[in-house]
N, CA, C and O atoms as a GROMACS GRO file, in nm:
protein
  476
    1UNK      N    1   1.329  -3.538   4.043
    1UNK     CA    2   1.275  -3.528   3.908
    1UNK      C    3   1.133  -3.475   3.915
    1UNK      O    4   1.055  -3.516   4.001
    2UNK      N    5   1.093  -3.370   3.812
    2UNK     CA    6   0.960  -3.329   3.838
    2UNK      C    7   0.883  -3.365   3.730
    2UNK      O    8   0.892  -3.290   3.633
    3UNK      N    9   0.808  -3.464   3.720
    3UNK     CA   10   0.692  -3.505   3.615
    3UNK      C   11   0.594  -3.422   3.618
    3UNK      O   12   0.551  -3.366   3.719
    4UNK      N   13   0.548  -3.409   3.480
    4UNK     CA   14   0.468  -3.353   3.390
    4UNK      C   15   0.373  -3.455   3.418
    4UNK      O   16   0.364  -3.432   3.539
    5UNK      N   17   0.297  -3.548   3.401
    5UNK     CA   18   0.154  -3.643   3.399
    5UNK      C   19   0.130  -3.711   3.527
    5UNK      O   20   0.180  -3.813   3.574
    6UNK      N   21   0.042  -3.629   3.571
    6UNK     CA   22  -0.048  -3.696   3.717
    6UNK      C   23   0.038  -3.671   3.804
    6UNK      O   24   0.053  -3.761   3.887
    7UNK      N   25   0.116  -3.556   3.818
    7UNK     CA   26   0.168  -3.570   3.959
    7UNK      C   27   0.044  -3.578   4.077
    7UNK      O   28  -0.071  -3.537   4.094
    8UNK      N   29   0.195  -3.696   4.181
    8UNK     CA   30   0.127  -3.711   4.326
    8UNK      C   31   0.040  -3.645   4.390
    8UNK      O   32  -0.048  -3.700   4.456
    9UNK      N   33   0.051  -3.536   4.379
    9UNK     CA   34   0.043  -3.466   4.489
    9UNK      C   35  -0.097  -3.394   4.458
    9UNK      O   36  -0.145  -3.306   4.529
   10UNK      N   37  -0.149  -3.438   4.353
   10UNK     CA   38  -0.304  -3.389   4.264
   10UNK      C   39  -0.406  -3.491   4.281
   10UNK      O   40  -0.526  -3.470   4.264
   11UNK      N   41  -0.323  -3.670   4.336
   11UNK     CA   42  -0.409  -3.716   4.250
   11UNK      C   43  -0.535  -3.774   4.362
   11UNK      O   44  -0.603  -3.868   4.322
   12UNK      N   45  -0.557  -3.728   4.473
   12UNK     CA   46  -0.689  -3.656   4.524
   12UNK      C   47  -0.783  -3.591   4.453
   12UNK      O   48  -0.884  -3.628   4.393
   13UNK      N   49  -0.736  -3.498   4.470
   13UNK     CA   50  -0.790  -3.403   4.326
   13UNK      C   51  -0.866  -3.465   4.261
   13UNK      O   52  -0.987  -3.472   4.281
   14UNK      N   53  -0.778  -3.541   4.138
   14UNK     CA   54  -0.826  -3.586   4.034
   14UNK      C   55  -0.935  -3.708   4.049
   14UNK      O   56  -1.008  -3.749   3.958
   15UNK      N   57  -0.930  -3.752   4.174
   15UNK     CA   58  -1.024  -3.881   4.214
   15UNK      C   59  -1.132  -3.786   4.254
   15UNK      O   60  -1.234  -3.776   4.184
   16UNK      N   61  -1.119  -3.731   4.340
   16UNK     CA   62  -1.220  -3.629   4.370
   16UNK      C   63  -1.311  -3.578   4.257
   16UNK      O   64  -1.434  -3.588   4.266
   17UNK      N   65  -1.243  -3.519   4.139
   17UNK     CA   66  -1.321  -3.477   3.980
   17UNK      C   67  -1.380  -3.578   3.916
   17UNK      O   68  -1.483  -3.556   3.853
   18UNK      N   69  -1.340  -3.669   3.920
   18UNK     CA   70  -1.405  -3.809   3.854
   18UNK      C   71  -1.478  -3.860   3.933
   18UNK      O   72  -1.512  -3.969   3.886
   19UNK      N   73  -1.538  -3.838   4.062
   19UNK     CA   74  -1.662  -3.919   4.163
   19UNK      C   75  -1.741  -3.812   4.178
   19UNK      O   76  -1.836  -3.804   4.255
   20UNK      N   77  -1.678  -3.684   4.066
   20UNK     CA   78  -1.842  -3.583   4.143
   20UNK      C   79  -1.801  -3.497   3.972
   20UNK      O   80  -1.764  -3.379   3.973
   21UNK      N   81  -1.813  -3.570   3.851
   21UNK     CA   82  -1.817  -3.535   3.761
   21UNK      C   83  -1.976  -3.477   3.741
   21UNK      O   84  -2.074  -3.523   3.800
   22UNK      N   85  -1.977  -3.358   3.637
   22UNK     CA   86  -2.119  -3.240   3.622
   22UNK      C   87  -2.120  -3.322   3.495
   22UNK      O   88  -2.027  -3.372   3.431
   23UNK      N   89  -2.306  -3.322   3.470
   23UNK     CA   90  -2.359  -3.382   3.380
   23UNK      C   91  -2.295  -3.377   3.251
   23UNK      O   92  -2.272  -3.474   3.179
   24UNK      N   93  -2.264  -3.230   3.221
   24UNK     CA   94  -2.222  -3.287   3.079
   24UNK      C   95  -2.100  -3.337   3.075
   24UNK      O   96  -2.080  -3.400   2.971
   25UNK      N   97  -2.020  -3.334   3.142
   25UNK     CA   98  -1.862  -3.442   3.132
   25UNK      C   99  -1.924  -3.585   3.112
   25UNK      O  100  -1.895  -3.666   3.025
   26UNK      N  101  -2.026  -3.597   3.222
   26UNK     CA  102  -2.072  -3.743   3.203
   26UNK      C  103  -2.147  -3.786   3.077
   26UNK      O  104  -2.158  -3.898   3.030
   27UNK      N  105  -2.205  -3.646   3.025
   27UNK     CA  106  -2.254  -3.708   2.867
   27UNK      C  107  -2.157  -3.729   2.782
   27UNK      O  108  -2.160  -3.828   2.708
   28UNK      N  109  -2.066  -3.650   2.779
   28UNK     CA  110  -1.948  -3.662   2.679
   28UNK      C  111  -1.817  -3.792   2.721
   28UNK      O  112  -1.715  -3.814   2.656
   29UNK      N  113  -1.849  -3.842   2.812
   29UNK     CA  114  -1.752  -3.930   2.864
   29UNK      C  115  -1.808  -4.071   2.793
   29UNK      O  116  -1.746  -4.145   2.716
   30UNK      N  117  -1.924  -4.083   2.836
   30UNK     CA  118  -2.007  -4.196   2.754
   30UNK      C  119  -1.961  -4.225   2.645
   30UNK      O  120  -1.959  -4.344   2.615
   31UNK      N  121  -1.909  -4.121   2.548
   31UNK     CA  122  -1.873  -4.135   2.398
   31UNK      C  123  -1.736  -4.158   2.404
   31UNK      O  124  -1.688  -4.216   2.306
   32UNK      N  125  -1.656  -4.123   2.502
   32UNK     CA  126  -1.540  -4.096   2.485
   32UNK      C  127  -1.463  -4.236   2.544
   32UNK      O  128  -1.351  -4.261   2.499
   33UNK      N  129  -1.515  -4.316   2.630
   33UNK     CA  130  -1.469  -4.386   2.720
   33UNK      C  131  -1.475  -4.519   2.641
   33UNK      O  132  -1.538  -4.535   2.537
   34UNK      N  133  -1.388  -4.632   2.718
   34UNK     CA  134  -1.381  -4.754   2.630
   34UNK      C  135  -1.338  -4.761   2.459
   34UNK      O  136  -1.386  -4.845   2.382
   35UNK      N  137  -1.242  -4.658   2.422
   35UNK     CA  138  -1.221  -4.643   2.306
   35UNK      C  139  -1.326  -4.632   2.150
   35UNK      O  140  -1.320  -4.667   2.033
   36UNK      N  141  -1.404  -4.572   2.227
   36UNK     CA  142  -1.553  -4.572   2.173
   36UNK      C  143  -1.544  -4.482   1.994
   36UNK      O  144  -1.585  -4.500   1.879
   37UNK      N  145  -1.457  -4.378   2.079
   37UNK     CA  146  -1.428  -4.302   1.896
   37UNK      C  147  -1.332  -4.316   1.822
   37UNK      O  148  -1.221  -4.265   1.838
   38UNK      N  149  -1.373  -4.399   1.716
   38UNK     CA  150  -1.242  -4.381   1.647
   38UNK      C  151  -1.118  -4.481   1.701
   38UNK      O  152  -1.012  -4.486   1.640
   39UNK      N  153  -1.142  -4.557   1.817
   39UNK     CA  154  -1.060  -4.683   1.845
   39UNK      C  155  -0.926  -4.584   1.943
   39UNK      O  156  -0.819  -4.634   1.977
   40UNK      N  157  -0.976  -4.411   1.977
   40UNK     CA  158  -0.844  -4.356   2.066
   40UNK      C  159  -0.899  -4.370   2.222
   40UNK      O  160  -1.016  -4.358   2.259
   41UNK      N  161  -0.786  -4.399   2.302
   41UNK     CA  162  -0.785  -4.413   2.426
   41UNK      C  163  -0.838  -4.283   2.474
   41UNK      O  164  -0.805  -4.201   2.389
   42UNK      N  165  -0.911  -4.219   2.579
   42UNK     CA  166  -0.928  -4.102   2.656
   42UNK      C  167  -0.942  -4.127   2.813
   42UNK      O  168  -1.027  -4.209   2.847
   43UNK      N  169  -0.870  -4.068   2.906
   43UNK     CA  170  -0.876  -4.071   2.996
   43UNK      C  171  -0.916  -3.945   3.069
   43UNK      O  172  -0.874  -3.836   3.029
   44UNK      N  173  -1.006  -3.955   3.191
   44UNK     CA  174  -1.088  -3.827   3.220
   44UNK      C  175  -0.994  -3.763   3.346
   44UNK      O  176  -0.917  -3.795   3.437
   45UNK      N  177  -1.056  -3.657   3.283
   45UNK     CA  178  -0.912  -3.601   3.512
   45UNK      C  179  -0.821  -3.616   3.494
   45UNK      O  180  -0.758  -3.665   3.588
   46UNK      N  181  -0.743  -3.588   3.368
   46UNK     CA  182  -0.589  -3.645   3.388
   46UNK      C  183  -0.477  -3.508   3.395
   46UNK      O  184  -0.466  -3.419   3.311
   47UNK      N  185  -0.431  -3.518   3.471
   47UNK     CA  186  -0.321  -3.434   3.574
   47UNK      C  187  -0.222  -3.370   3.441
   47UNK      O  188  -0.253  -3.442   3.346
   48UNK      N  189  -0.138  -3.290   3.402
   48UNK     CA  190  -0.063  -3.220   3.313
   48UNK      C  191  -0.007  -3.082   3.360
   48UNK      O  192  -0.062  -2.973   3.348
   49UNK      N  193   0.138  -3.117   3.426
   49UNK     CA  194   0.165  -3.019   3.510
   49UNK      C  195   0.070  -2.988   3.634
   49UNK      O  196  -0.005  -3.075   3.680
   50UNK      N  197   0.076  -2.872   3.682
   50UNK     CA  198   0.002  -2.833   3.747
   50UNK      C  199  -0.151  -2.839   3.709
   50UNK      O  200  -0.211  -2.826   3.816
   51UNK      N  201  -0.221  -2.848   3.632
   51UNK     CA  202  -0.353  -2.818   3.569
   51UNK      C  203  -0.411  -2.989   3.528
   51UNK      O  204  -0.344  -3.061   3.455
   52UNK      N  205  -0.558  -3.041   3.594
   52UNK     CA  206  -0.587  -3.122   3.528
   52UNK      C  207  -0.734  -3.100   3.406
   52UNK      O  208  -0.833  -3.027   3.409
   53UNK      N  209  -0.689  -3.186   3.325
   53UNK     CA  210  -0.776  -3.142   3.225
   53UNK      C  211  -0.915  -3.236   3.204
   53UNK      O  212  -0.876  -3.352   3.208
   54UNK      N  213  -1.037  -3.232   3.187
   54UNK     CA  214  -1.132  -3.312   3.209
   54UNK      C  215  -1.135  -3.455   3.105
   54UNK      O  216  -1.191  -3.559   3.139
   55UNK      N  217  -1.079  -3.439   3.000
   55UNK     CA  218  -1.032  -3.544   2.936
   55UNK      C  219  -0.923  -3.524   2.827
   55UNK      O  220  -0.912  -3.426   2.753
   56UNK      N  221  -0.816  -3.677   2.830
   56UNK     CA  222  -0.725  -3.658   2.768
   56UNK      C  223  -0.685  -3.753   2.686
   56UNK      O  224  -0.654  -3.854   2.748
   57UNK      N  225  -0.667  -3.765   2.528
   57UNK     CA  226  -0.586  -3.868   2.470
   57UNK      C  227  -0.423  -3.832   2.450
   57UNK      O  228  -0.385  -3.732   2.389
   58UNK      N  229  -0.345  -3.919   2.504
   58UNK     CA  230  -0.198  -3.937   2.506
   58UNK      C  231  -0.146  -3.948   2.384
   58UNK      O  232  -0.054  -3.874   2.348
   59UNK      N  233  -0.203  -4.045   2.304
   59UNK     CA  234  -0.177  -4.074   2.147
   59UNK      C  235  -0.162  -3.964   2.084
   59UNK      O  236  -0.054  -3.944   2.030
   60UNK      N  237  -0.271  -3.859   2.076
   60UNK     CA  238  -0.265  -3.733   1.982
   60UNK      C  239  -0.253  -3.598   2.030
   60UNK      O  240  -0.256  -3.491   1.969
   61UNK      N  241  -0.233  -3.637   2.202
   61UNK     CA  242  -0.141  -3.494   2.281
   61UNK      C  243  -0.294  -3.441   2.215
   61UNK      O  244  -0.290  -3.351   2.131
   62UNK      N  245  -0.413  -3.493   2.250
   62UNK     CA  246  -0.516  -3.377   2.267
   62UNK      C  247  -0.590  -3.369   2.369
   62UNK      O  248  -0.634  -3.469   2.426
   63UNK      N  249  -0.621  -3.207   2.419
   63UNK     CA  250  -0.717  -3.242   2.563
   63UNK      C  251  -0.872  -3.239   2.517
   63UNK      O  252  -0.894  -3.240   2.396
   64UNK      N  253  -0.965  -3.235   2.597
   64UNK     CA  254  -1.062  -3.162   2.596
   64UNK      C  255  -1.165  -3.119   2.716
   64UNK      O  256  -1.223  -3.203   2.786
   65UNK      N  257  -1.177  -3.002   2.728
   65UNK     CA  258  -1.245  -2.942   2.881
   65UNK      C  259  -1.395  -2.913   2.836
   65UNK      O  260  -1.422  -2.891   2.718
   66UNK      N  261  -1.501  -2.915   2.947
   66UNK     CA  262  -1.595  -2.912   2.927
   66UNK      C  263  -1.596  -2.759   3.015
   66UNK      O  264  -1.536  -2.770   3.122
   67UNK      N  265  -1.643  -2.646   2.994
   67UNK     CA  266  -1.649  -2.509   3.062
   67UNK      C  267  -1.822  -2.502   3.072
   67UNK      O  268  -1.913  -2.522   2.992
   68UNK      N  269  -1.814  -2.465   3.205
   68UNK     CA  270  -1.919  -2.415   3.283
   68UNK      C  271  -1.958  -2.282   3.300
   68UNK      O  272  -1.936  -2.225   3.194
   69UNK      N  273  -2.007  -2.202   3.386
   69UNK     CA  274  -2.045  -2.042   3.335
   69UNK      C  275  -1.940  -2.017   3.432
   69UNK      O  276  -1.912  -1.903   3.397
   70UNK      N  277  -1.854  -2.044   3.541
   70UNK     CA  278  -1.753  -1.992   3.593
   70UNK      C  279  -1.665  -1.974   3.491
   70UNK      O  280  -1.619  -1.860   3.502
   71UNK      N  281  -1.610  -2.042   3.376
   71UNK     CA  282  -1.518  -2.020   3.297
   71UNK      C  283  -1.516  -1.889   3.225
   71UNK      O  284  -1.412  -1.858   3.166
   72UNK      N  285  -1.675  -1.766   3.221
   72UNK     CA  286  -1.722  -1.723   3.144
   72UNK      C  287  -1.748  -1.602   3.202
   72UNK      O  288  -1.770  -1.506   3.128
   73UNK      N  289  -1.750  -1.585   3.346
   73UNK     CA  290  -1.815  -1.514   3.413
   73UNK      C  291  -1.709  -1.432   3.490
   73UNK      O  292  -1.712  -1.311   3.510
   74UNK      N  293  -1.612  -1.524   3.530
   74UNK     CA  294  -1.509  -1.427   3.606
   74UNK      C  295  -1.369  -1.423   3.566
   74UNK      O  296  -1.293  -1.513   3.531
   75UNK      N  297  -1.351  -1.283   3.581
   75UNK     CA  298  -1.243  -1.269   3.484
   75UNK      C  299  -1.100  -1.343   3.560
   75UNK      O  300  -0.991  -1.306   3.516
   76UNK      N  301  -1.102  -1.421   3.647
   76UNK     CA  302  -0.988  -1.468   3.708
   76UNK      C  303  -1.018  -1.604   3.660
   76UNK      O  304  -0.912  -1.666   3.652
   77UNK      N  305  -1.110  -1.670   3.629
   77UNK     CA  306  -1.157  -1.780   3.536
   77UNK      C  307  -1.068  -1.762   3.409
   77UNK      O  308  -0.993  -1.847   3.360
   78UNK      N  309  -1.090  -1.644   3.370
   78UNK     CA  310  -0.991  -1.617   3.197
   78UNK      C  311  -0.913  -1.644   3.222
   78UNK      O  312  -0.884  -1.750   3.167
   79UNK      N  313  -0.812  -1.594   3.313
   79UNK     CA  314  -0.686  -1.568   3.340
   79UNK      C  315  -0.661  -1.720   3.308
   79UNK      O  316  -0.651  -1.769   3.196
   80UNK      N  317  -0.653  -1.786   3.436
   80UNK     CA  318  -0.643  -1.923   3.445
   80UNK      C  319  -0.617  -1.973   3.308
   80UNK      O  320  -0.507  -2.008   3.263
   81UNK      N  321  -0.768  -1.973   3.227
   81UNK     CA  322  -0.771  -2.079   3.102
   81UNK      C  323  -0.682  -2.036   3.018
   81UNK      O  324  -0.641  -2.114   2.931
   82UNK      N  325  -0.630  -1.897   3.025
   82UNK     CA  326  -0.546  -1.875   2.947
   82UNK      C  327  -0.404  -1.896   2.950
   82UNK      O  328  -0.332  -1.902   2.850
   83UNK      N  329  -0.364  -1.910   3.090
   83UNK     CA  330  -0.247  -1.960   3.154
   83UNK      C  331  -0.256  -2.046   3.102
   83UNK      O  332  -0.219  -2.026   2.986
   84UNK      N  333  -0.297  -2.178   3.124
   84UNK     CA  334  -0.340  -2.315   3.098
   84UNK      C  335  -0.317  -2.361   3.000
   84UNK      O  336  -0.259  -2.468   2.980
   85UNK      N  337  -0.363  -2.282   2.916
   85UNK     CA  338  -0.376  -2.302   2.728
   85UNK      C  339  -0.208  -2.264   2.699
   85UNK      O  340  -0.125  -2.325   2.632
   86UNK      N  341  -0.199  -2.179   2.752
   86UNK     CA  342   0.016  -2.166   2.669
   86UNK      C  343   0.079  -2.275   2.760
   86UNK      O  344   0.149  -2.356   2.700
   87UNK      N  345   0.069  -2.289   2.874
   87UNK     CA  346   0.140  -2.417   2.931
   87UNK      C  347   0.097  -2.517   2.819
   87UNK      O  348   0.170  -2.520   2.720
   88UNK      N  349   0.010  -2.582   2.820
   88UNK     CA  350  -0.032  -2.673   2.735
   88UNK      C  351   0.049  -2.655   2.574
   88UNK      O  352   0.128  -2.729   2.515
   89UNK      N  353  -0.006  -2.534   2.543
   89UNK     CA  354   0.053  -2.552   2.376
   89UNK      C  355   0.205  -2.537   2.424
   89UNK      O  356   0.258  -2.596   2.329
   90UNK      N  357   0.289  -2.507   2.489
   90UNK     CA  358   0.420  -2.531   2.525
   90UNK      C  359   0.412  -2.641   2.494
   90UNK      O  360   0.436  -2.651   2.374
   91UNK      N  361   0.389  -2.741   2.544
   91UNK     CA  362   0.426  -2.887   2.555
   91UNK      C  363   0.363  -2.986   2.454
   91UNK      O  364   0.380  -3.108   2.456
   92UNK      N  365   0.283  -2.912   2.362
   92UNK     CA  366   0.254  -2.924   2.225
   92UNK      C  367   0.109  -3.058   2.270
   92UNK      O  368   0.102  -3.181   2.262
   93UNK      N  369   0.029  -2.961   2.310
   93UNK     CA  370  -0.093  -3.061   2.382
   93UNK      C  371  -0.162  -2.959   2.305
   93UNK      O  372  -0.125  -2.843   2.323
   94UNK      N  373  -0.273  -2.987   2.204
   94UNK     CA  374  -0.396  -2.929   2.188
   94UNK      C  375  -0.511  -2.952   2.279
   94UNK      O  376  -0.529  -3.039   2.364
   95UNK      N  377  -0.584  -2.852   2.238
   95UNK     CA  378  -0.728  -2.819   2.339
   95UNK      C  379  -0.822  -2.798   2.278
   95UNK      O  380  -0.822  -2.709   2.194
   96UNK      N  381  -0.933  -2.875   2.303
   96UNK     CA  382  -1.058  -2.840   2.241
   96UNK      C  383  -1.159  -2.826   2.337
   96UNK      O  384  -1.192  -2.928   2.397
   97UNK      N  385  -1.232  -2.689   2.373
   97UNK     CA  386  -1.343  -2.591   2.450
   97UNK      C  387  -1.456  -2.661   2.400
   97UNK      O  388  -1.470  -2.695   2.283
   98UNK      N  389  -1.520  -2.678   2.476
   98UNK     CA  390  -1.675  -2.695   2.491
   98UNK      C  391  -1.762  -2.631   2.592
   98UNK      O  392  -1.703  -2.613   2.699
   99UNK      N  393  -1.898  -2.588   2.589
   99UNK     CA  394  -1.968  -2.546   2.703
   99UNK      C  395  -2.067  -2.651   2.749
   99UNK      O  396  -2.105  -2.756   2.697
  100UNK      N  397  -2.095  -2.593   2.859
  100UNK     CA  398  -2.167  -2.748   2.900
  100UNK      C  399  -2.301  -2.730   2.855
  100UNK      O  400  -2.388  -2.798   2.909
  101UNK      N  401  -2.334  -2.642   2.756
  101UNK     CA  402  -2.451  -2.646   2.712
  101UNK      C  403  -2.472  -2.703   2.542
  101UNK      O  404  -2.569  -2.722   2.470
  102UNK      N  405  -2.336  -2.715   2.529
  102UNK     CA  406  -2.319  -2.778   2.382
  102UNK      C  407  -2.300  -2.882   2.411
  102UNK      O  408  -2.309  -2.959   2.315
  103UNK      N  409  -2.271  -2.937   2.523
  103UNK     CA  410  -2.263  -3.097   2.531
  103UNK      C  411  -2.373  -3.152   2.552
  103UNK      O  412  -2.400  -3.264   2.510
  104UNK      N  413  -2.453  -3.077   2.623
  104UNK     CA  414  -2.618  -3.119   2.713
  104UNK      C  415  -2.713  -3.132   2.556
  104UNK      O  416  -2.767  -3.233   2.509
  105UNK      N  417  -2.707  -2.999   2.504
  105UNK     CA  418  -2.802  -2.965   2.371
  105UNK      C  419  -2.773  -3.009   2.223
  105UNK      O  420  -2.851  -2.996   2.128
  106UNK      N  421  -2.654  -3.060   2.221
  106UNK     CA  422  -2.587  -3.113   2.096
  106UNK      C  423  -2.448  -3.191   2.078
  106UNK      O  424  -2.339  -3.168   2.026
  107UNK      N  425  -2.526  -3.324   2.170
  107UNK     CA  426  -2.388  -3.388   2.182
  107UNK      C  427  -2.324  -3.443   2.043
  107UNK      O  428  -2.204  -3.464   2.024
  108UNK      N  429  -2.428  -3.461   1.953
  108UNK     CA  430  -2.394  -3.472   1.784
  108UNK      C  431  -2.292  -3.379   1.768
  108UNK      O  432  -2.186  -3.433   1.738
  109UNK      N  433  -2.287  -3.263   1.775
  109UNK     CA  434  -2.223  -3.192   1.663
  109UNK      C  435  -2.081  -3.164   1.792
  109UNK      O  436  -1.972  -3.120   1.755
  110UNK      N  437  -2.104  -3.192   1.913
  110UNK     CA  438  -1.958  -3.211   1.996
  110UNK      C  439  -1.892  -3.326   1.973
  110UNK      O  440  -1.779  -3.344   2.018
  111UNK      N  441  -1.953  -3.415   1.901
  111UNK     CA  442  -1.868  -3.525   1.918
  111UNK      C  443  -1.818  -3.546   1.748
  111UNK      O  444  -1.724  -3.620   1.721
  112UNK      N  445  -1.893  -3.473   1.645
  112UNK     CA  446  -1.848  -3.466   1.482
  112UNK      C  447  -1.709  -3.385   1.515
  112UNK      O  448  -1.593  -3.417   1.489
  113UNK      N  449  -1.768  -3.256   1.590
  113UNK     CA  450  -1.578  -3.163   1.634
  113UNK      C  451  -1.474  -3.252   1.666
  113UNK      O  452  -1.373  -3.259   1.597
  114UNK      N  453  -1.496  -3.340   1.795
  114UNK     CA  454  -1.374  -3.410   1.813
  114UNK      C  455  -1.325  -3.491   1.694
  114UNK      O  456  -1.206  -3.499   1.665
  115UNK      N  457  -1.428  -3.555   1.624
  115UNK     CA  458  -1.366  -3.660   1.550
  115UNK      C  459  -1.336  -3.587   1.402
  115UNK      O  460  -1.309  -3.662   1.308
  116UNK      N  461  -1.338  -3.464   1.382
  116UNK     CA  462  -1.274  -3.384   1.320
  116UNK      C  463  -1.110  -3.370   1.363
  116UNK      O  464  -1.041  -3.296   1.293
  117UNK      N  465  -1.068  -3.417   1.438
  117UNK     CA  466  -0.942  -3.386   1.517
  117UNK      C  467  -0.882  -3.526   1.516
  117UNK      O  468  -0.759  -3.522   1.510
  118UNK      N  469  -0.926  -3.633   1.519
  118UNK     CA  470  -0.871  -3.742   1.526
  118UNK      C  471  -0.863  -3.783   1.369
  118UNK      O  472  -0.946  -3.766   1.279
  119UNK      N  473  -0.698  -3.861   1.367
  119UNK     CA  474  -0.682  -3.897   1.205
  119UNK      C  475  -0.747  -4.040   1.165
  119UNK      O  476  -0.742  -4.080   1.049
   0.00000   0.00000   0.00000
């Protein structure tokens, strides 16, 4: 059987992303963690298919990635996120983009977006 959430064989990986998380994940996690918005669960690093995403609520099948200037800079970076993004909307997971300079410089108006998304 091949699971879709956290496969095995990532979840190095994913421990690995969560003990050497970049500042702004860690600003935006602060808000996100302990059911802090809005009373929804989010879990960070969480595995989805092949691709893990920097945070995820299960409840409303929404992700959200924090992008760095690699995301921006090389065009095999595109590729990827764009792969990523139709796997995902396949499986009916929304995504919400952030840069890590909108999280650093305006974690207000990143965190009004998400909770624009939550019912």
């Amino acid at each position: 059987m091949d699971y879709l959430y956290n496969k095995k064989e990532y979840k190095s990986r994913r421990q690995q992303l969560r003990n050497n998380m970049p500042q702004a994940e860690q600003i935006l996690w602060y808000y996100l963690r302990g059911k802090n918005l809005k009373g929804y669960k989010f879990r960070r690093q969480y595995g989805i298919g092949n691709y893990i995403l920097d945070f995820y609520c299960n409840e409303l099948r929404l992700g959200i990635e924090v992008d760095g200037d690699s995301h921006f800079l090389d065009p095999k970076g595109n590729e990827y996120d764009k792969r990523r993004e139709v796997f995902l909307e396949s499986n009916q997971i929304r995504l919400l983009r952030f840069t890590n300079d909108e999280v650093r410089e305006s974690i207000e108006g990143v965190i009004e977006k998400i909770s624009r998304e939550l019912p």
